[in-house]
C-alpha positions in Angstrom: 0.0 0.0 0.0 2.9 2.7 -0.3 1.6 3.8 -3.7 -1.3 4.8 -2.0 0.8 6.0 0.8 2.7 8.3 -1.8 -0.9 9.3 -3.4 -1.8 10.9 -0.2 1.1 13.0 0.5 1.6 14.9 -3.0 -2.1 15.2 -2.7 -1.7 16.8 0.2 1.6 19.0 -1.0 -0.8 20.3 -3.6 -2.5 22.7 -1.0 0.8 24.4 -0.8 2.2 24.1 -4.3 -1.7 25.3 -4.8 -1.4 28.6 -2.4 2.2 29.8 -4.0 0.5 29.0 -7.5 -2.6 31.1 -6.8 -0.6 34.1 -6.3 0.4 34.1 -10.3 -3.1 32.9 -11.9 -6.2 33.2 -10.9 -7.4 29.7 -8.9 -10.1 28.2 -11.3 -7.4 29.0 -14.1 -4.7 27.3 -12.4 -6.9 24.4 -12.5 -7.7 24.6 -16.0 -4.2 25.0 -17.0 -3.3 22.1 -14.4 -5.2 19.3 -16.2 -5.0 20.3 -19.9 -1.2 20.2 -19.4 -1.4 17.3 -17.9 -3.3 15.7 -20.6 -1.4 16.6 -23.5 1.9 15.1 -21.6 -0.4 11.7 -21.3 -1.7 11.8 -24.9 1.2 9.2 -25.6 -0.2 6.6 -23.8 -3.4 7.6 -24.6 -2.4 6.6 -28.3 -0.7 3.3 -26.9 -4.0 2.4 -25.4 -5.8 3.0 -28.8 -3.5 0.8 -30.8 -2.8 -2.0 -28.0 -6.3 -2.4 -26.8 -7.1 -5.0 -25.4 -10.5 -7.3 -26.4 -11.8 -7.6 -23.4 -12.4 -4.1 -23.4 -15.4 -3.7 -24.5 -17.7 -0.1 -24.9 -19.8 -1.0 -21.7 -16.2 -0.6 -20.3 -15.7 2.8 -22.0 -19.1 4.5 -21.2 -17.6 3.4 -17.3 -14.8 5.3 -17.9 -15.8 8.0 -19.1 -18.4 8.1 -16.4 -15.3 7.9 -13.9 -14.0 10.5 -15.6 -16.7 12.5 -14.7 -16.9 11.7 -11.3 -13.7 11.8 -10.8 -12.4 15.2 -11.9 -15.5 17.7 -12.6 -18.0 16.3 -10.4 -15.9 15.6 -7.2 -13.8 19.0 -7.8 -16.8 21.2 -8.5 -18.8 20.2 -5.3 -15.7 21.0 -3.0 -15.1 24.0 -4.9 -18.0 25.5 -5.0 -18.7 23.8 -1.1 -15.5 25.9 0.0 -17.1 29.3 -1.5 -19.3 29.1 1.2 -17.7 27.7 4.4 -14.4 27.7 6.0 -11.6 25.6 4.8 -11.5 23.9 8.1 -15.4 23.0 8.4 -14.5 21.6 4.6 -11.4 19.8 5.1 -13.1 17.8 8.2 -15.9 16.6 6.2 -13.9 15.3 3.9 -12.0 13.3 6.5 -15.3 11.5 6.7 -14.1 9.8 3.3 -12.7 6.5 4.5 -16.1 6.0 6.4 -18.6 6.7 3.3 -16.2 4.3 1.0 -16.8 1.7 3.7 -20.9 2.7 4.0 -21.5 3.1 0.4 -19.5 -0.4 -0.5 -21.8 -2.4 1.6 -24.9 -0.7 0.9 -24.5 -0.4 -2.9 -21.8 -2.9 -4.0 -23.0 -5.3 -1.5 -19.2 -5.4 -0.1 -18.3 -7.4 2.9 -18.0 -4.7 5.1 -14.6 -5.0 7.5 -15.3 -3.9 11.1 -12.3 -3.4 11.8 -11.4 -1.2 8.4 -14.4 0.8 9.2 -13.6 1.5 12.7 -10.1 2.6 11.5 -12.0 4.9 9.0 -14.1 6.5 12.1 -10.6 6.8 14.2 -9.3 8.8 10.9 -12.2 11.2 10.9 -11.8 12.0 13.7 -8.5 12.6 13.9 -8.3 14.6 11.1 -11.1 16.6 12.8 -8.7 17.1 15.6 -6.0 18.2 13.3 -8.2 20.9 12.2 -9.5 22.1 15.5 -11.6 24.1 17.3 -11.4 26.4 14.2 -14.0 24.4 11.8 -16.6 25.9 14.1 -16.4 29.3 12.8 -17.9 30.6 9.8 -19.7 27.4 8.7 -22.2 27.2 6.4 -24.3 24.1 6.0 -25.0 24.6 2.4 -21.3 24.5 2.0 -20.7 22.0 4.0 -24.0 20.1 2.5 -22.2 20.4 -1.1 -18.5 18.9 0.5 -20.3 16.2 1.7 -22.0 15.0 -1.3 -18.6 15.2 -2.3 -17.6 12.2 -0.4 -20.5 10.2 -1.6 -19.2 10.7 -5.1 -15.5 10.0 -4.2 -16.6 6.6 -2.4 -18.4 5.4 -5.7 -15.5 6.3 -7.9 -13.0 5.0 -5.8 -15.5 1.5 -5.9 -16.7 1.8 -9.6 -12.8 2.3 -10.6 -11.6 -1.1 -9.2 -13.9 -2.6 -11.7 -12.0 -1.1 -15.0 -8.7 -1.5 -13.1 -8.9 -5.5 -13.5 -9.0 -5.0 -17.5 -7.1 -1.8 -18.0 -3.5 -0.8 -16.9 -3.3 2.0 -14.7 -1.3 3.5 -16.6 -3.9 3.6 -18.8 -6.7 4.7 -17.0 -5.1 7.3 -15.4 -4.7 9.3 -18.9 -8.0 8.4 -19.9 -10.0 9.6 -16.7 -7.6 12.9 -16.4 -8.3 13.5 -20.2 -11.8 12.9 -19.9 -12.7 14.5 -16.8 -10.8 17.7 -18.4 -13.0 17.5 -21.5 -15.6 17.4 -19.6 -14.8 20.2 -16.5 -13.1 22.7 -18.7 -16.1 25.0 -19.8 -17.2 25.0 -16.0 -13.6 25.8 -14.9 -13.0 28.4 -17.6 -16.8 30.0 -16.6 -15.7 30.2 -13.2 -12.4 32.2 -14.0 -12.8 35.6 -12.1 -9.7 37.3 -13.8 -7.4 36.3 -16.7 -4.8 38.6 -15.8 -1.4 36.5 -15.3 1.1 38.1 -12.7 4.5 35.8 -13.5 6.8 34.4 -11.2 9.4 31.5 -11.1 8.2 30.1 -8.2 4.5 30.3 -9.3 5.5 28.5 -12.7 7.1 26.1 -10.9 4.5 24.9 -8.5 2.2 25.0 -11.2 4.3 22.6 -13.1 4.6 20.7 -10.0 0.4 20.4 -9.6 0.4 19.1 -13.1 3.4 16.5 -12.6 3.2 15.6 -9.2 -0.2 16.1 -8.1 -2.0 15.1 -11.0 -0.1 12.8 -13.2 2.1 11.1 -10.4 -0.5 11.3 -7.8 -3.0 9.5 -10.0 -1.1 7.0 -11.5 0.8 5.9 -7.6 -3.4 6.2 -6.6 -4.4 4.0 -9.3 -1.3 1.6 -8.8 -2.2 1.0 -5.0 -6.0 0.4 -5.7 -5.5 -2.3 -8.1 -3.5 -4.1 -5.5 -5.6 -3.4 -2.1 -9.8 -3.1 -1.2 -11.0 0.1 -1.7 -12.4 0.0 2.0 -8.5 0.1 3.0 -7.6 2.7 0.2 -9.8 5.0 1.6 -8.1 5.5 4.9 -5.3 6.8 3.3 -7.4 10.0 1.7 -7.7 10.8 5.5 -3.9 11.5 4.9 -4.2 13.7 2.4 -5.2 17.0 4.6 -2.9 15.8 7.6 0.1 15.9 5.4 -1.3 19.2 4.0 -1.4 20.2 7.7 2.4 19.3 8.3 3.8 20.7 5.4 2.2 24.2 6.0 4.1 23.9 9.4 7.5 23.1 7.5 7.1 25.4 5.0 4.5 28.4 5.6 5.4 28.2 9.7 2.2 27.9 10.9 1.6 26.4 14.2 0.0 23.0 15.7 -2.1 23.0 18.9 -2.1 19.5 21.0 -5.1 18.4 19.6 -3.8 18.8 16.1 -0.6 16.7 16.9 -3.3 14.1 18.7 -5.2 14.2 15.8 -2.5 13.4 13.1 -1.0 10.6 15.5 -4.5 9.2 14.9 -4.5 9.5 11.2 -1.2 8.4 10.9 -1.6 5.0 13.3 -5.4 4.3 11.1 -3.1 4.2 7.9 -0.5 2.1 9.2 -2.6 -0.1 11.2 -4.5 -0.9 7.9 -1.4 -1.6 5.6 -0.6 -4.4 7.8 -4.1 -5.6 8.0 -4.4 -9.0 6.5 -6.8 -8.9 2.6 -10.5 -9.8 3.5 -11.4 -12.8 1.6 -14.2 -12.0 -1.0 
């Protein structure tokens, strides 16, 4: 499970590559710019995939994907964009610690998934330590609209990350991670560029830099080490490692920006931390 160990932590580095990258371009535009970059680098194996395509494949298959891609990139983005317009960042980033808990709920309700108590009580002990790690602070300046809109989020996440494993057992992931970035940017980029507030490009090296660095790292390497870890672990376990995504967020902003922890933040990301490691040495459930 270290690909999905690695998943989580430039996730989690793209809140700061994100923040020195917003002070060039406007937000919505750095996304834009993020994942059509990032889809022409991956058109070569998008071609490889056209030419070596497997027969099983079939266009069932590829109506799945390009639902995935959906979910994946518009649909999950928009609702925690639009979600964070209205609340705090804080309220916003504990909900979606609640991740590893709906991927657990929505597998045995709707994929009829053998649910793992154990997993699922790791997923509980996550949300709540990332809601430590946050603190006190998600309380202010919430709005349940917003908050409404970032959960829904997690519902979507939960059947992507479960809907996914299916194409994974035909397709390479080195495959699907070009296709679903490709198509969710097809499909998010007239939102994206309708929700640019100002075209008006202010240059810098560092902010070219940790743009490149979101599409690279964050998008392209964080997707394909994602993809890598889910084809070889259940998606109940996978989804204790999003809960890692905002804790290493957390640390880096303390390394790098200088922000400080309280003791129920360091409590909190000793929780998050112990969840993930507990469940990488948890034995595979039998199906």
């Amino acid at each position: 499970m270290i690909y999905l160990l690695i998943a989580a932590f430039l996730w989690g580095t793209s809140f700061i590559a994100g923040k020195i990258a917003y002070d060039m371009l406007d937000p919505s535009l750095v996304v834009a710019i993020r994942y059509i970059l990032a889809s022409i680098i991956l058109l070569p194996m998008t071609f490889s995939f056209m030419k070596n395509k497997e027969e099983s494949f079939t266009k069932k298959d590829f109506i799945l994907l390009v639902i995935l891609g959906i979910l994946t990139y518009p649909l999950t983005s928009m609702l925690q964009f639009i979600g964070l317009s209205f609340t705090s960042a804080s309220s916003a980033t504990t909900i979606i610690g609640i991740e590893p808990v709906m991927i657990t709920i929505v597998g045995f309700i709707f994929f009829k998934e053998k649910a793992s108590p154990i997993v699922f009580l790791l997923g509980i002990i996550a949300f709540f330590g990332v809601a430590l790690t946050v603190g006190v602070s998600a309380l202010e300046n919430v709005s349940f609209f917003g908050c409404f809109l970032v959960f829904l989020s997690t519902i979507v996440v939960s059947f992507w990350v479960r809907l996914s494993k299916k194409i994974l057992t035909k397709m390479n992931s080195n495959y699907y991670t070009a296709l679903t970035i490709q198509l969710g940017t097809l499909f998010a980029l007239p939102i994206m560029l309708f929700l640019v507030k100002s075209w008006e490009i202010n240059y810098s090296l560092k902010g070219i830099i940790a743009l490149l660095y979101l599409v690279v790292g964050c998008s392209i390497g964080a997707g394909w080490f994602w993809n890598k870890g889910l084809e070889r672990s259940e998606a109940s376990k996978s989804g204790v490692f999003l809960a890692l995504e905002p804790v290493f967020g957390i640390l880096l902003a303390v390394l790098v920006l200088g922000e400080k922890l309280n003791f129920l933040s360091i409590i909190g990301i000793i929780l998050v931390i112990l969840s993930a490691a507990i469940c990488m040495i948890l034995p595979k459930q039998e199906s």
